[in-house]
VEXVO-601533 format. One record per residue (C-alpha): residue in one letter; x, y negated, z. Coordinates in Angstrom, 2 decimals. Layout:
BEGIN
NODE  type       px       py       pz
NODE     A        X        Y        Z
...
//
This chain:
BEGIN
NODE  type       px       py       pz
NODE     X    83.22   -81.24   110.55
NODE     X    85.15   -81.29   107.07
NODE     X    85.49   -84.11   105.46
NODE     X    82.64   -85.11   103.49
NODE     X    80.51   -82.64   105.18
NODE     X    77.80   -85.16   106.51
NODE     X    77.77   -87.66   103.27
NODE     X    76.64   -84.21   101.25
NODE     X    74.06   -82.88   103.75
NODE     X    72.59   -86.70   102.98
NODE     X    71.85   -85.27    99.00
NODE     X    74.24   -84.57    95.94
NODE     X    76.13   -87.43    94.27
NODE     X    75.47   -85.49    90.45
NODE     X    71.57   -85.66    88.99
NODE     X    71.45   -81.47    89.58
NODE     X    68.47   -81.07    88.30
NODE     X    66.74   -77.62    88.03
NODE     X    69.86   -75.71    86.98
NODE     X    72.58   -77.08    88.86
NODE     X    74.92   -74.46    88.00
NODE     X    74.00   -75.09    84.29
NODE     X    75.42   -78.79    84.85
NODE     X    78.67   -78.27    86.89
NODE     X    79.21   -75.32    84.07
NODE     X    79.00   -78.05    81.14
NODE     X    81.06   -80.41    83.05
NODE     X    83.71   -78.21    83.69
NODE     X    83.84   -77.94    79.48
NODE     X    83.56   -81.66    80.13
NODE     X    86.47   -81.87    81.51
NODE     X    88.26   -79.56    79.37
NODE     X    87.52   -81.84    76.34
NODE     X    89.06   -84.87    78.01
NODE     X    92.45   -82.58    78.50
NODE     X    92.56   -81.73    75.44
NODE     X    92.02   -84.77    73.48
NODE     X    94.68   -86.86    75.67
NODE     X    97.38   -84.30    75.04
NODE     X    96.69   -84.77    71.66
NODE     X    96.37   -88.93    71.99
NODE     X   100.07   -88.67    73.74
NODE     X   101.46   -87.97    70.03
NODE     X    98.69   -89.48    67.93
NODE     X    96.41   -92.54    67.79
NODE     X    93.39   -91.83    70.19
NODE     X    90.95   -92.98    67.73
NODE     X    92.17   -90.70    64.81
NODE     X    92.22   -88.06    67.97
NODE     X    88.59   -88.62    68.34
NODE     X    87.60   -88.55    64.64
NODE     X    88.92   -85.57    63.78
NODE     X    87.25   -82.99    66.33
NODE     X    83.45   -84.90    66.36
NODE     X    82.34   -81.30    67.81
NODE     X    84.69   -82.45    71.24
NODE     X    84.30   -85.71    70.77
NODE     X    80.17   -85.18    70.93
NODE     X    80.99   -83.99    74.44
NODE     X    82.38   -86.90    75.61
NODE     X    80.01   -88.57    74.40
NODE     X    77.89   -86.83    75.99
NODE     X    79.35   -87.38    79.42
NODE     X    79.65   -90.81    79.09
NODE     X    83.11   -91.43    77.89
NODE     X    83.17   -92.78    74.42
NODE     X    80.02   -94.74    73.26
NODE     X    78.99   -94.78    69.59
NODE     X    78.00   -97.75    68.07
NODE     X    77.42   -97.28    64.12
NODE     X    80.68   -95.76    62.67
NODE     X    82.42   -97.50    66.08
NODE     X    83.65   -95.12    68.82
NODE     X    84.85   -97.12    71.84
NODE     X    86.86   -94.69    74.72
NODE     X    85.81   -95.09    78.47
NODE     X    89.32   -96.86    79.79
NODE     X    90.24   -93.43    81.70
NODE     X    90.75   -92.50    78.05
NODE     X    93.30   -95.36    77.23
NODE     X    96.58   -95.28    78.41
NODE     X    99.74   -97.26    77.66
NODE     X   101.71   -94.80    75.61
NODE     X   102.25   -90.86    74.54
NODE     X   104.26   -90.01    78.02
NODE     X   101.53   -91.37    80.10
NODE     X    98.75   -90.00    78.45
NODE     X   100.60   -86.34    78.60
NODE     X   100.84   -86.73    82.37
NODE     X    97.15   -87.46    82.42
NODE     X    96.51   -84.31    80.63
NODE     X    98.65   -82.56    82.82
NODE     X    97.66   -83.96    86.05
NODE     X    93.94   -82.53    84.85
NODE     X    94.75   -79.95    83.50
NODE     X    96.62   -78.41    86.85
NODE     X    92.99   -79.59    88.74
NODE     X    91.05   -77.14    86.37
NODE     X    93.94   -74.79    86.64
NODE     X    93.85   -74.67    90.66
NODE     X    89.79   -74.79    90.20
NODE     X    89.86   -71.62    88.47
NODE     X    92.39   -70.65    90.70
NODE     X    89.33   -71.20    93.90
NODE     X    87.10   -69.46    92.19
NODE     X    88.82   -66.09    92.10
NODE     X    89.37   -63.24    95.32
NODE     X    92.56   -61.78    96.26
NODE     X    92.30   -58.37    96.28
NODE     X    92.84   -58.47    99.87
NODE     X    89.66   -61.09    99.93
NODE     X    91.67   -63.96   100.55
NODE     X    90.83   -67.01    98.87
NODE     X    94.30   -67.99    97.27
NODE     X    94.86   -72.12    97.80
NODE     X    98.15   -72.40    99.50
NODE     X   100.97   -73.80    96.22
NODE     X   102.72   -70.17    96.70
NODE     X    99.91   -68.45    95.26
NODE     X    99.27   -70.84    91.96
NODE     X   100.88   -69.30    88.76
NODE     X   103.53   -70.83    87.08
NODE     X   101.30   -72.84    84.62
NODE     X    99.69   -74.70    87.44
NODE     X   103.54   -75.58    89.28
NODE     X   104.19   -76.81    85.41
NODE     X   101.19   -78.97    84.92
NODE     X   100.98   -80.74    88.21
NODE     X   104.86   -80.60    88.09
NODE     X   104.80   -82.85    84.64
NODE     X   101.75   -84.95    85.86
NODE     X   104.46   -86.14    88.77
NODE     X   106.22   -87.26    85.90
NODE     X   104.24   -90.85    85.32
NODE     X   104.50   -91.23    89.12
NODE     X   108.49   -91.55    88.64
NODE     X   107.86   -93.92    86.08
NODE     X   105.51   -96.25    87.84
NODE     X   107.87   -96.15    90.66
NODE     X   110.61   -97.06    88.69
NODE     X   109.15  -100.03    86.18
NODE     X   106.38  -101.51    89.22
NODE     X   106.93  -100.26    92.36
NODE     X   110.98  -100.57    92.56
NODE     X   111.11  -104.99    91.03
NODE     X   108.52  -105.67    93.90
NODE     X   110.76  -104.29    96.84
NODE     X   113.11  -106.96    98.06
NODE     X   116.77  -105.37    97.43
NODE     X   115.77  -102.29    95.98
NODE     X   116.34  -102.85    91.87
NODE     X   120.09  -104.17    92.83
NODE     X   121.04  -101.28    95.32
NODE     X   119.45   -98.64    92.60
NODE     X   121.87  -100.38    89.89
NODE     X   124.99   -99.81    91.63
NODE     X   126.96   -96.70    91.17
NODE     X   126.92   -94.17    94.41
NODE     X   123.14   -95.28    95.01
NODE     X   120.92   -92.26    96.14
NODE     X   117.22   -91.16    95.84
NODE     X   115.85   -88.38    97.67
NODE     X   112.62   -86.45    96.19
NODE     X   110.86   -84.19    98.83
NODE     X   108.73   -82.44    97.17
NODE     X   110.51   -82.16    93.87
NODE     X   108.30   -79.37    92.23
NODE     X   110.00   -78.78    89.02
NODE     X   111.55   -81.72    89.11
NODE     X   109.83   -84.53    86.39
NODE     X   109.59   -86.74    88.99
NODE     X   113.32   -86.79    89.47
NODE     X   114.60   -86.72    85.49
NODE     X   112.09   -90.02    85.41
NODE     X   113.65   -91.62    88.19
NODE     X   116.84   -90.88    86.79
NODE     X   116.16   -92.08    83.49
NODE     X   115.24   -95.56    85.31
NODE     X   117.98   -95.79    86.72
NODE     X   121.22   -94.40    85.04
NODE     X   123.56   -95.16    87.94
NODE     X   121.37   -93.13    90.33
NODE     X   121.78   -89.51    91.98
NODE     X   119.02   -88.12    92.59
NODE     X   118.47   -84.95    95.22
NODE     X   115.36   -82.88    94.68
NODE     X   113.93   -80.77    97.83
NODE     X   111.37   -78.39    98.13
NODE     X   110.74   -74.90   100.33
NODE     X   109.54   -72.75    97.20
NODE     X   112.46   -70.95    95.71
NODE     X   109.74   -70.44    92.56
NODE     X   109.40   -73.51    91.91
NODE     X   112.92   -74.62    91.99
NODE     X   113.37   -72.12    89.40
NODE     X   111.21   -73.63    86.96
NODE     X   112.93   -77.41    87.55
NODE     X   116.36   -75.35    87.16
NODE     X   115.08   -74.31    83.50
NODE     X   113.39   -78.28    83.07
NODE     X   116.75   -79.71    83.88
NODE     X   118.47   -77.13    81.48
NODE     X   116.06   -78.73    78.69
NODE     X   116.31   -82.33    79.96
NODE     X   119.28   -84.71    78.46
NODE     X   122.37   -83.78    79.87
NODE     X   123.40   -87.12    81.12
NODE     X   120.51   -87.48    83.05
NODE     X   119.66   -84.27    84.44
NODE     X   123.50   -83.92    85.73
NODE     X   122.13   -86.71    87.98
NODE     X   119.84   -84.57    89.29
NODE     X   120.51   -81.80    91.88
NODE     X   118.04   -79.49    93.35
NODE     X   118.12   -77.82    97.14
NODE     X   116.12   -74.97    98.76
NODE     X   115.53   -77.15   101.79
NODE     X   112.18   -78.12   104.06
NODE     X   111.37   -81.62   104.78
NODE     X   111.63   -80.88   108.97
NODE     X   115.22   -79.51   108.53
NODE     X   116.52   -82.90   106.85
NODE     X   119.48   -83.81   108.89
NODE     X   120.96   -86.21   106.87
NODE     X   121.60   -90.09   108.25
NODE     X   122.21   -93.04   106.20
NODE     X   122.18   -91.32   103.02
NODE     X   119.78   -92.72   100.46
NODE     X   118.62   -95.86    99.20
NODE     X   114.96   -94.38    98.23
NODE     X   113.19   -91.84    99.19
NODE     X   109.63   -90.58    97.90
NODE     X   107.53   -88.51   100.09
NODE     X   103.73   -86.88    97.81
NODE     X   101.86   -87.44   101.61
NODE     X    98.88   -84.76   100.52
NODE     X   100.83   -81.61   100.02
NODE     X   102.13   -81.84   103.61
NODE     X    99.80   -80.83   106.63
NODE     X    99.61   -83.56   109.09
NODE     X   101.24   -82.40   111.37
NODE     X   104.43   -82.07   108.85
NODE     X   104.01   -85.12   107.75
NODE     X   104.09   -86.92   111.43
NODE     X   107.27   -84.88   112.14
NODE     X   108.90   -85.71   108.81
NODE     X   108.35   -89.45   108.59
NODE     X   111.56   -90.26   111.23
NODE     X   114.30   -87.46   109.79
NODE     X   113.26   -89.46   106.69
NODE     X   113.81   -92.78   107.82
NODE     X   116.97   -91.59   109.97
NODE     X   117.74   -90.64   106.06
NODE     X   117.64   -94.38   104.93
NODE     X   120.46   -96.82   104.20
NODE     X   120.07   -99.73   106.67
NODE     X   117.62  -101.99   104.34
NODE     X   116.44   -99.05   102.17
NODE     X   112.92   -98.24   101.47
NODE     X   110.31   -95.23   101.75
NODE     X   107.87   -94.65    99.06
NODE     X   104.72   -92.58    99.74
NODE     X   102.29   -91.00    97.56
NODE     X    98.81   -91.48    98.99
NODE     X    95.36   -91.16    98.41
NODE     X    93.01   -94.15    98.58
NODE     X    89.38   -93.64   100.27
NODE     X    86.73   -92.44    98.53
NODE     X    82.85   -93.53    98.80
NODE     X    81.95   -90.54    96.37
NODE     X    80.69   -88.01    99.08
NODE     X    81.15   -85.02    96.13
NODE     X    84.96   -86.01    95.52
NODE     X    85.62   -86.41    99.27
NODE     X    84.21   -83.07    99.61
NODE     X    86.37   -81.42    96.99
NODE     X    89.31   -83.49    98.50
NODE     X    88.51   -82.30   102.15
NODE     X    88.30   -78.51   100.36
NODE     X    91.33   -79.24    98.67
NODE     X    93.46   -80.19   101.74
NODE     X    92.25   -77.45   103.69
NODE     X    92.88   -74.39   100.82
NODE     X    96.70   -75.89   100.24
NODE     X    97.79   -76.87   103.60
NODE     X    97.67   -80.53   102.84
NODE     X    96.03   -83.35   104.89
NODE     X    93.54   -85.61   103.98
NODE     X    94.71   -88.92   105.06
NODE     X    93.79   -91.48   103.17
NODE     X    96.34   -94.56   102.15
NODE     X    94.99   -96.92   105.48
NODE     X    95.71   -93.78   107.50
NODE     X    99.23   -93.45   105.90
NODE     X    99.99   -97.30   106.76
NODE     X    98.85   -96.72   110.38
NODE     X   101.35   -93.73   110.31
NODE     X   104.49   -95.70   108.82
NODE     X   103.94   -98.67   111.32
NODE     X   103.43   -96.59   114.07
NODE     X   107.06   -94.67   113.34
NODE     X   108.62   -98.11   113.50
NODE     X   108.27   -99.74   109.86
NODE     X   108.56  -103.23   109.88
NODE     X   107.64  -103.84   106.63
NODE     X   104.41  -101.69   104.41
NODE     X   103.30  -102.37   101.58
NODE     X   100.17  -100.59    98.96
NODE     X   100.85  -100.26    95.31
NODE     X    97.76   -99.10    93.59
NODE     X    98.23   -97.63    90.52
NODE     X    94.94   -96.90    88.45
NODE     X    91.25   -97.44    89.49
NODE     X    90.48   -94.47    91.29
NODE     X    94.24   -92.74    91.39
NODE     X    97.15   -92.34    93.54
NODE     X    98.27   -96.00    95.64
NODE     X   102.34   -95.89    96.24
NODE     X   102.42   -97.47    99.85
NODE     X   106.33   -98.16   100.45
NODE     X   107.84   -98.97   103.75
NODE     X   111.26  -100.29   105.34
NODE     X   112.72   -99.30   108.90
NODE     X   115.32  -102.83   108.55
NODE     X   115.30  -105.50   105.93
NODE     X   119.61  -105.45   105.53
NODE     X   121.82  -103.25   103.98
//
């Protein structure tokens, strides 16, 4: 049974009403408001964002995230974010969900339902692409000054970070920014897609994106030993079985005493969202393994040591993991 299957035969988890489609219509414009209005908060003050389009801001309202009270609009926190670049990967990170939505919606003209990342246009690679882009910077300001070693060995010259999964490659530029003694090597099997990092890096600063290089290179043919100090691994876009195969060529990869950082999903109660995760998995060749799941996984390669780093109420939890403590 897909995941999620049974909690939705129990009854919705959205007040349908009598014209259900009517409501998931209005909340996909829902959701279209949010996007827009945080791209615009990541270059101007949120509340002058939401005072100046009161049509939009009406709609979010409407769903519940600002309240009104008087001439006083306070945002629902999803809304708030620390600063411009954050609040841009937010955008993006949404926007590339109603991209890959629309995406689900459509027929090949062979019938096929497209899902799998080969068959998303280049706008969606470039939106969830960017959205990776806050990930790198969490890892790099929270994650990286809680794991023991890790902040000294990333400040030396000749220290190493691999990124499977690079996309087009804002995950690596913001690891590289953090850390301007650091190479980092970007992986990933779409030629496409390494395209569109080649032109990112082009527009990036120089002396950070000659930090960054970019191979044409799967995960399972990694033969390299004792080569980097970090490595992050986004655990949904692999299937599980990729993911179980991957986990030792990437800790073979490790310095003695270096550390694994993995991209995970936490559990959801929300039988609609588990649903569309489940869906989601299944369309893009991904897995749905939640972050407990992903901790079982680590230990049982070997890890000795796993830790969780959530990140925001509801999003992505970092779970890093060692193979040895020295180094």
């Amino acid at each position: 049974m897909a995941p999620g299957a049974a909690d939705a035969a129990n009854g919705p988890s959205l007040p349908l009403g009598d014209d259900p489609a009517a409501l998931l219509d209005a909340a996909a414009w829902a959701l279209a408001a949010l996007v827009a209005t945080l791209e615009e908060a990541s270059t101007r003050p949120l509340d002058e964002v939401l005072r100046t389009d009161r049509a939009r801001t009406a709609v979010l309202e409407a769903a519940g995230l600002v309240r009104r009270t008087g001439d006083t609009l306070t945002p629902h926190p999803s809304l708030v974010h620390a600063d411009g670049p954050t609040a841009h990967s937010a955008a993006q990170a949404r926007l590339s969900s109603l991209r890959q939505a629309v995406t689900a919606a459509e027929r090949h003209p062979d019938g096929a339902a497209g899902g799998t990342w080969a068959d998303q246009d280049d706008a969606v690679l470039l939106s969830q692409g960017r959205a990776s882009a806050m990930t790198g910077r969490a890892l790099a300001g929270r994650v990286v000054p809680a794991l023991p070693g890790l902040a000294d060995r990333l400040a030396r010259e000749g220290s190493r970070i691999l990124d499977v999964g690079t996309g087009v490659a804002a995950l690596a530029l913001a690891l590289a920014r953090g850390f301007p003694h650091t190479e980092v090597v970007g992986i990933d099997v779409m030629e496409r897609v390494l395209g569109l990092a080649a032109a990112e890096l082009a527009n990036a600063e120089p002396d950070v994106a000659g930090r960054v290089s970019l191979r044409h290179l799967d995960v399972a043919d990694l033969a390299e030993r004792d080569a980097y100090d970090l490595t992050w691994l986004p655990a949904p876009f692999l299937s599980e079985g990729a993911l179980t195969a991957a986990v030792p060529r990437l800790a073979d990869a490790l310095r003695p005493g270096g550390w694994i950082v993995v991209g995970t999903n936490p559990a959801v109660a929300d039988p609609l969202r588990r649903a569309v995760a489940g869906w989601n998995a299944v369309r893009g060749g991904g897995n749905s393994l939640d972050t407990d799941r992903m901790m079982e996984t680590l230990t049982a390669a070997g890890a000795r040591e796993v830790r969780a780093f959530p990140t925001v109420p509801g999003g992505p939890v970092l779970v890093a993991a060692r193979w040895s403590a020295t180094g």
